[in-house]
SEZA-893241 format. One record per residue (C-alpha): residue number from 1; residue in three letters; x, y, z. Coordinates in steps of 0.001 Angstrom, whole numbers. Example, Ala and Ser with C-alpha at 12.3 -4.5 7.8 and 13.67 -1.06 7.14 Angstrom:
% SEZA-893241
+-----+-----+---------+---------+---------+
!   k !   r !      c1 !      c2 !      c3 !
+-----+-----+---------+---------+---------+
!   1 ! ALA !   12300 !   -4500 !    7800 !
!   2 ! SER !   13670 !   -1060 !    7140 !
+-----+-----+---------+---------+---------+
This chain:
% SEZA-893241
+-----+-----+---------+---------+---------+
!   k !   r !      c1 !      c2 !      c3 !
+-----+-----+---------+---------+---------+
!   1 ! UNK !  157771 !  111885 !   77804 !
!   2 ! UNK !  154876 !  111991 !   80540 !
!   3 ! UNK !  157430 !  109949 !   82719 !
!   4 ! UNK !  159531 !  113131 !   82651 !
!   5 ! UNK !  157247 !  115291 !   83251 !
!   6 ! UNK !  156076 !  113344 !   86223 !
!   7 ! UNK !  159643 !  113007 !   87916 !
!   8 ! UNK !  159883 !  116908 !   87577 !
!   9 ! UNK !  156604 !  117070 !   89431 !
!  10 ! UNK !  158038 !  115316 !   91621 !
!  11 ! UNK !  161904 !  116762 !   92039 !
!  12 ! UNK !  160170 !  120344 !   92487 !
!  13 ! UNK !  157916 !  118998 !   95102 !
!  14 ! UNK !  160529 !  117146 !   96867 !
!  15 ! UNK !  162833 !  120501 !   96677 !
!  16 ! UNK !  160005 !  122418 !   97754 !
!  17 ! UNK !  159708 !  120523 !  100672 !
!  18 ! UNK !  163535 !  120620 !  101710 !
!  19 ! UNK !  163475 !  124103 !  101521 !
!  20 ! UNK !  160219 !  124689 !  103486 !
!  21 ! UNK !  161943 !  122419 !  105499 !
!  22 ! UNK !  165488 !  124512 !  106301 !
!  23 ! UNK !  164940 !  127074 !  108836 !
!  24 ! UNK !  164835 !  130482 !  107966 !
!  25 ! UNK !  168145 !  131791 !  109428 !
!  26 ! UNK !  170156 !  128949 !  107337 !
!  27 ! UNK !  168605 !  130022 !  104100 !
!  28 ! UNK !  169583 !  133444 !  104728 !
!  29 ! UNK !  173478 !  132352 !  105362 !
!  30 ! UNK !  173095 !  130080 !  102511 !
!  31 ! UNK !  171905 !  132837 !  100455 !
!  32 ! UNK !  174427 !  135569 !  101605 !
!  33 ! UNK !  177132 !  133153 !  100386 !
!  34 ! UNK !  175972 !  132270 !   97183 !
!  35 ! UNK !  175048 !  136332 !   96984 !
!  36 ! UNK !  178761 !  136656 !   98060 !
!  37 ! UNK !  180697 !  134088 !   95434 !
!  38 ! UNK !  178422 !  135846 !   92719 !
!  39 ! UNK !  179539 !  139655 !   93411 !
!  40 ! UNK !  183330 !  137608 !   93705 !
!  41 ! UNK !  182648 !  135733 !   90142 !
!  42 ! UNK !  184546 !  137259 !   87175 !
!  43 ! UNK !  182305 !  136978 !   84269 !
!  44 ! UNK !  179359 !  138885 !   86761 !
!  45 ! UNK !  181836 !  141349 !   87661 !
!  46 ! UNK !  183157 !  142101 !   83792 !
!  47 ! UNK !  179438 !  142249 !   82838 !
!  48 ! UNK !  177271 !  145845 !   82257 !
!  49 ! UNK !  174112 !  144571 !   81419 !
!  50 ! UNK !  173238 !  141443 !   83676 !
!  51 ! UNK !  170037 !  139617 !   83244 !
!  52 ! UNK !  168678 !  138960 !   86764 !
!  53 ! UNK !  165259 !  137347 !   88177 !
!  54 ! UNK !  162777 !  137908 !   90828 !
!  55 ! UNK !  163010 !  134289 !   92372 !
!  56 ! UNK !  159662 !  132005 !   93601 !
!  57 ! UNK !  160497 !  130780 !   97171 !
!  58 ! UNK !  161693 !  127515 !   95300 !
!  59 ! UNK !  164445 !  129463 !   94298 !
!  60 ! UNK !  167652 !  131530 !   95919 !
!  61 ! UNK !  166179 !  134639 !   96735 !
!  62 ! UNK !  167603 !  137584 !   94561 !
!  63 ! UNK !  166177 !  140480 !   95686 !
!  64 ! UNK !  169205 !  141629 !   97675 !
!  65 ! UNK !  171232 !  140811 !   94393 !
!  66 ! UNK !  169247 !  143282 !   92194 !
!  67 ! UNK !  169674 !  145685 !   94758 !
!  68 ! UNK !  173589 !  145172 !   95285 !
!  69 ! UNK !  174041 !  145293 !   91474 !
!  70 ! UNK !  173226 !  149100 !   91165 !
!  71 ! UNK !  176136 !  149793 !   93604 !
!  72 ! UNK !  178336 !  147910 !   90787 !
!  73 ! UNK !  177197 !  150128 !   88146 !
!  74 ! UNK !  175192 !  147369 !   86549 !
!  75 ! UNK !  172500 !  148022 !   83900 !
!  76 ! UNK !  169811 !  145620 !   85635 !
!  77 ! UNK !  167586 !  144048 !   83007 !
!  78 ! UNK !  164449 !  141518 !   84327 !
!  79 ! UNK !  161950 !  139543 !   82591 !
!  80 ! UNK !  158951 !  140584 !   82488 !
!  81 ! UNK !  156250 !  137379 !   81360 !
!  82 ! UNK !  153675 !  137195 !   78395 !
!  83 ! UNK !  151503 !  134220 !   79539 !
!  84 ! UNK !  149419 !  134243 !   76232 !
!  85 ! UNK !  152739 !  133701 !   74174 !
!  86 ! UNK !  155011 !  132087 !   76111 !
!  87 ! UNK !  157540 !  134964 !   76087 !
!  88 ! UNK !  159455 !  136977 !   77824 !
!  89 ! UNK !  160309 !  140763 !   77804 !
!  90 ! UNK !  163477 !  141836 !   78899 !
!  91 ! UNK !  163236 !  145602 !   80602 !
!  92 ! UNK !  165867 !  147942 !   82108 !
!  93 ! UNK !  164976 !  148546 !   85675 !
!  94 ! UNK !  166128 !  151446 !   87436 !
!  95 ! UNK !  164585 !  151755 !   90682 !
!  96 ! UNK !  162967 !  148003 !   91783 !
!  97 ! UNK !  160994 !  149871 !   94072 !
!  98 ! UNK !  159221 !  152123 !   91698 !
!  99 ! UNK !  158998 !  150117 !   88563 !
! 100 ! UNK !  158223 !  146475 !   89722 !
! 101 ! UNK !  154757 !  145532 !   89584 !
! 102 ! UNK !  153154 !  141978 !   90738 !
! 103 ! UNK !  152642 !  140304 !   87212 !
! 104 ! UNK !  150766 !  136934 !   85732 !
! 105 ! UNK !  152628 !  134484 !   87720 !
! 106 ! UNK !  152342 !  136325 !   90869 !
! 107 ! UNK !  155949 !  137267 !   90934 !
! 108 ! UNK !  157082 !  141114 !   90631 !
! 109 ! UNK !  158366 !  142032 !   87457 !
! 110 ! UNK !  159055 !  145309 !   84973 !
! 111 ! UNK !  156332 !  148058 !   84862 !
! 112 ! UNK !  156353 !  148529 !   81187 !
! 113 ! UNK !  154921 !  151911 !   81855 !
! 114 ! UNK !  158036 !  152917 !   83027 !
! 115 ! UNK !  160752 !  150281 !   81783 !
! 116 ! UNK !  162273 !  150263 !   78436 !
! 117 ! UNK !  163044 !  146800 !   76556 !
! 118 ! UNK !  166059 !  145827 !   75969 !
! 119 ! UNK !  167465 !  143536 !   73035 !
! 120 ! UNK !  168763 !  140015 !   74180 !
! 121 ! UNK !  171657 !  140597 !   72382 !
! 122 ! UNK !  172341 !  143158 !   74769 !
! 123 ! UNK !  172860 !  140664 !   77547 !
! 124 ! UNK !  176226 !  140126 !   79007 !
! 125 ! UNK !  175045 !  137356 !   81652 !
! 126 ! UNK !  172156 !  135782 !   82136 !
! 127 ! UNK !  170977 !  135016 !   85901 !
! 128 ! UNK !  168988 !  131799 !   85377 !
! 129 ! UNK !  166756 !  130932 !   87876 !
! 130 ! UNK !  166465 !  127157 !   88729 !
! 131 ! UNK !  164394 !  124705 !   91002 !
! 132 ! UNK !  167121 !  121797 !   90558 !
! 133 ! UNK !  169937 !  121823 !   89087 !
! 134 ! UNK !  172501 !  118735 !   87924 !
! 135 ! UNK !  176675 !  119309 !   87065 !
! 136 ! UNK !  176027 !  118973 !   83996 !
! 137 ! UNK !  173913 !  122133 !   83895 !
! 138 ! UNK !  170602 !  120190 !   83693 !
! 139 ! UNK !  167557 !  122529 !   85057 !
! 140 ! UNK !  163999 !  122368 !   86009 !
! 141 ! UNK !  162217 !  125060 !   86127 !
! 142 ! UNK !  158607 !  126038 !   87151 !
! 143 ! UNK !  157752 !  124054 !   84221 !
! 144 ! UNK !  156014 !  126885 !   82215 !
! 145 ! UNK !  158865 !  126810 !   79414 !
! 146 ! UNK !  160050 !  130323 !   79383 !
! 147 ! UNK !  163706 !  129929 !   80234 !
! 148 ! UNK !  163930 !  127009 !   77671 !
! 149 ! UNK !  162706 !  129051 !   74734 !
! 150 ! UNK !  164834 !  131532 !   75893 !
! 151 ! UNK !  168283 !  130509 !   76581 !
! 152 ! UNK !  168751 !  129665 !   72545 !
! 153 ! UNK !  168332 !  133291 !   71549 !
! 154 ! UNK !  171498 !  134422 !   73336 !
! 155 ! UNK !  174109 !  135517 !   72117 !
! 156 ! UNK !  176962 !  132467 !   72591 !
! 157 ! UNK !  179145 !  134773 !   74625 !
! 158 ! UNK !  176720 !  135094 !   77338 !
! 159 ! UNK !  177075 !  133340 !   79800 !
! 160 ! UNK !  173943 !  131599 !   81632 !
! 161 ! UNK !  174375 !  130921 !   85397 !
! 162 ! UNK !  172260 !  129379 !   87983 !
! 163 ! UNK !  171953 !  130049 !   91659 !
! 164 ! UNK !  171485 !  127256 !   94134 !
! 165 ! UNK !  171826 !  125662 !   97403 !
! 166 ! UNK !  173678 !  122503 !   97255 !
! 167 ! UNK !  170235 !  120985 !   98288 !
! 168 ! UNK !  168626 !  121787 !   94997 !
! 169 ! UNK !  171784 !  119735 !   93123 !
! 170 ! UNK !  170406 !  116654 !   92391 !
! 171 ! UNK !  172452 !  113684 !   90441 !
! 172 ! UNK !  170556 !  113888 !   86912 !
! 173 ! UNK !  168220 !  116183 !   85515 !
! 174 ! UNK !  165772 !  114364 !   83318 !
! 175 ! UNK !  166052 !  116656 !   80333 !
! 176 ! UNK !  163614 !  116710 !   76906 !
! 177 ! UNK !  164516 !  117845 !   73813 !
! 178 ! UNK !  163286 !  121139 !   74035 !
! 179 ! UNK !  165300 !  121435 !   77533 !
! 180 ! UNK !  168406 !  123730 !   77450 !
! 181 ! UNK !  171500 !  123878 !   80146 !
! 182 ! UNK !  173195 !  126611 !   81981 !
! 183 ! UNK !  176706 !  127094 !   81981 !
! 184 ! UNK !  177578 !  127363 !   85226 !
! 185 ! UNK !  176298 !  127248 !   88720 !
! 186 ! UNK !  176812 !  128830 !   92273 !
! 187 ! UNK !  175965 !  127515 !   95044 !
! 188 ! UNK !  176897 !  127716 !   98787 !
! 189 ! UNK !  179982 !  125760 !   98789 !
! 190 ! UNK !  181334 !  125559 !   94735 !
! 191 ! UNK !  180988 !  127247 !   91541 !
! 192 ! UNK !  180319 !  124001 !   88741 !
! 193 ! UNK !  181013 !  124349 !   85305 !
! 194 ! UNK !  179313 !  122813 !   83053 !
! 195 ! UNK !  181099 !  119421 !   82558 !
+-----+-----+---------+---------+---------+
């Protein structure tokens, strides 16, 4: 068990460092692409309510995605993080400009001032951020657990997806237990289903 949690320590800082490592320019093509086969993807476009993120930099940058989903009539739904329970809040956002506040983990997230909750059930597709990713649909994550509770309380017919560069594909995932998969991933160059 500690051995696992070690190699993740270890996977995010070597991903970390590859990214840190690409220059800025590529990451933007990169993330246009993967921006691009998204907004091309069936089961996004056939979805109203889409569960999106607000990525860390160890993750594809979505901020132009929330944007671009308004334009496709989305209902745009983030989490917003409850560090004391280990939960998260899922919250309509209308305007990410207006009603996204810097939360907990130092990422922006829902105002819940001014953003109503919305029921996971709700959910048509679920966004799922990842640090690395296997074909299998193996993730790590920032390690804090959230995604992992999470992903069981879909509903079955949502789909979970994952948005990565094919440098953050690595050949297993070392998964625990309490470790859950995404369906399917998009990266630069593919779209993997879950094998």
């Amino acid at each position: 068990m500690e051995d696992i949690k070690e190699t993740k320590i270890e996977i995010r800082n070597d991903i970390a460092n590859t990214l840190r490592a690409m220059p800025a320019e590529k990451v933007l093509e990169k993330t246009r692409t993967i921006e691009s086969r998204l907004f091309d993807f069936a089961n996004f476009l056939e979805a109203k309510i889409a569960l999106l993120y607000v990525g860390t930099e160890s993750e594809v940058n979505s901020e132009n995605i929330i944007r671009r989903a308004f334009e496709y009539n989305k209902i745009v739904v983030l989490p917003g993080f409850d560090p004391e329970k280990h939960e998260m809040k899922l919250m309509k956002v209308d305007d990410p400009d207006k009603d996204l506040n810097p939360g907990p983990r130092g990422v922006l997230e829902p105002n819940p001032a001014r953003c109503k909750v919305v029921p996971i059930t709700s959910i048509d597709i679920a966004i799922v951020p990842g640090i690395a990713l296997d074909e299998k649909g193996g993730r790590v994550g920032t390690g804090q657990g959230y995604y992992d509770r999470f992903i069981p309380k879909l509903p079955i017919t949502t789909r979970k997806v994952s948005l990565a560069f094919e440098e953050q594909i690595i050949p297993l995932v070392p998964m625990e237990s309490h470790d859950k998969h995404v369906d399917i991933i998009i990266t630069e160059k593919r779209i993997i289903y879950k094998i």
